[in-house]
Structures are given as C-alpha cells and as structure tokens.
C-alpha positions in Angstrom: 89.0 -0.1 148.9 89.7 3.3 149.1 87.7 7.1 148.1 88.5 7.3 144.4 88.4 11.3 145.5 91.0 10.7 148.0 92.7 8.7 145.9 93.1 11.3 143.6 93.6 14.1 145.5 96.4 12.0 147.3 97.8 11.2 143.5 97.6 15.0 142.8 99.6 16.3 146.0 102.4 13.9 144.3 102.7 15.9 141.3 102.3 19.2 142.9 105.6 21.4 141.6 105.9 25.0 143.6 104.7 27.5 141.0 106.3 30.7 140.2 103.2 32.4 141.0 102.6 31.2 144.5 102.4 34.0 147.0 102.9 36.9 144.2 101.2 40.4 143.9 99.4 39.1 140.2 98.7 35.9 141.3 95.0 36.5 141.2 95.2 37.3 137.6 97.1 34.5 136.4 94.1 32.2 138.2 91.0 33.7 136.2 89.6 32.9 133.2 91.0 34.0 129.7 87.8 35.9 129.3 87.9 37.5 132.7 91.7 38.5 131.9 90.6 40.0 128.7 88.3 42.5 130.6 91.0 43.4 132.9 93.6 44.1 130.4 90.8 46.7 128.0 89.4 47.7 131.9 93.5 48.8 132.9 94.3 49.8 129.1 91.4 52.4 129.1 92.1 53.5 132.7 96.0 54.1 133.0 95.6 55.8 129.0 92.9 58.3 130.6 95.6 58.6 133.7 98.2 59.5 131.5 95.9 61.9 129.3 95.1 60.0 126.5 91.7 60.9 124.4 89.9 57.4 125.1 86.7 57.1 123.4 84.1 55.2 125.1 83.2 51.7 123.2 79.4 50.5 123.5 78.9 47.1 123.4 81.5 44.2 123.5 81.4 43.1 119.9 83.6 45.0 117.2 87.0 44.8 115.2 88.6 46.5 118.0 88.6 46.9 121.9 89.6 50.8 122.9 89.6 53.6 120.3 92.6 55.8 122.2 93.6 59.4 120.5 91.5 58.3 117.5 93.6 54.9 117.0 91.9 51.3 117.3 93.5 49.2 119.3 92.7 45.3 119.4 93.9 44.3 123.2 95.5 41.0 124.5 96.3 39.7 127.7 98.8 36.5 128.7 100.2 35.6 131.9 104.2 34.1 131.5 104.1 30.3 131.5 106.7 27.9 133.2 109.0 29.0 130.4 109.5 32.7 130.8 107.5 32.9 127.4 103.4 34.6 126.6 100.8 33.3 124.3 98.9 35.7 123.1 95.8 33.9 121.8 92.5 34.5 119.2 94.2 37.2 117.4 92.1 38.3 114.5 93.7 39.1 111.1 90.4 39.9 109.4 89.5 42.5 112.4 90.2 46.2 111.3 92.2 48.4 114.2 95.2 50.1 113.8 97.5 48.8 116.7 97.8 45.3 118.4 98.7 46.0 122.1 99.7 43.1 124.1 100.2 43.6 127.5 102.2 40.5 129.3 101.8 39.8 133.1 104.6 38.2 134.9 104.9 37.4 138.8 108.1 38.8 139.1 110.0 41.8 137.0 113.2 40.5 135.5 115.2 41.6 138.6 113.4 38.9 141.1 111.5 41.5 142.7 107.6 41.6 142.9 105.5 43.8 141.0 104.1 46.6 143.5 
C-alpha cells in the first residue's frame, strides 16, 4: 500500500501544466494572497502618485469608503493578476462605498509584446 501523500503528490506532478508565470519578474505577486496584493497595489498607488507629484493624503486606519485620497479625489483601489485567459477579476467592489474614482491596476507576467516587465 502506498503513502496516500506520495500518492498524491505523484497524482499532482500528472496534472502539472507550465504556467505563464513561471520564472517572471511579478511572479511573486501573483503567489500572495488577495489581501496581501491589496496592500501592494494602495502601498505602489500612493508611492509612484507621490513620485510623480501627486498631493497624496495620508489615510489612518484601514477601514473607509475609499483607499488613497490623491489631489483631493477618493480613490477605491483594486488589484488582479491575468488568469490563464489573458483576462482580470477584479473582486469585492463596493457600490454602496463613496470615492470618486475606481482604479484598477492589472498585473500581467509579460507586456503584450512577450517581453518581461522590468
């Protein structure tokens, strides 16, 4: 009789298909957690907006209708990584939430000309 781990794993290693993501520059985001990626995407939204000399106002806490408050604007920010498909979901949007802009910022492995994102 064998492991029922190794059995498993073995089983697993069948269906294995090479992903798109495999070896790419973003590859690390596409592996964490929604929440995690939610961080990332207000972190990078607040940061490159400041870079490019954007009034950003700094939010306290994590609850609120919005995420960044940029030039005197609310924005509501989403991330989503490009599935097998080519396509983003872009998921718990809020309707009831008051901001002024949805941003939704889509990560891909590779731009649209097959070369990585560096």
């Amino acid at each position: 009789m064998s492991n029922p781990i190794d059995l498993l794993i073995e089983i697993a290693k069948k269906k294995i298909v090479p992903c798109k993501w495999d070896d790419q520059p973003l590859q690390l985001i596409k592996i964490m957690a929604n929440l995690t990626k939610g961080d990332i995407a207000e972190a990078f939204v607040v940061q490159y907006s400041k870079e490019l000399g954007f009034d950003v106002a700094n939010k306290i806490g994590r609850l609120g209708d919005y995420d960044v408050e940029i030039n005197g604007k609310t924005f509501e920010v989403k991330m989503a990584t490009e599935d097998i498909s080519g396509n983003f979901q872009f998921n718990h949007i809020c309707y009831d939430y008051k901001y002024n802009f949805l941003l939704c910022l889509g990560v891909s492995p590779a731009n649209k000309n097959g070369e990585n994102n560096e």
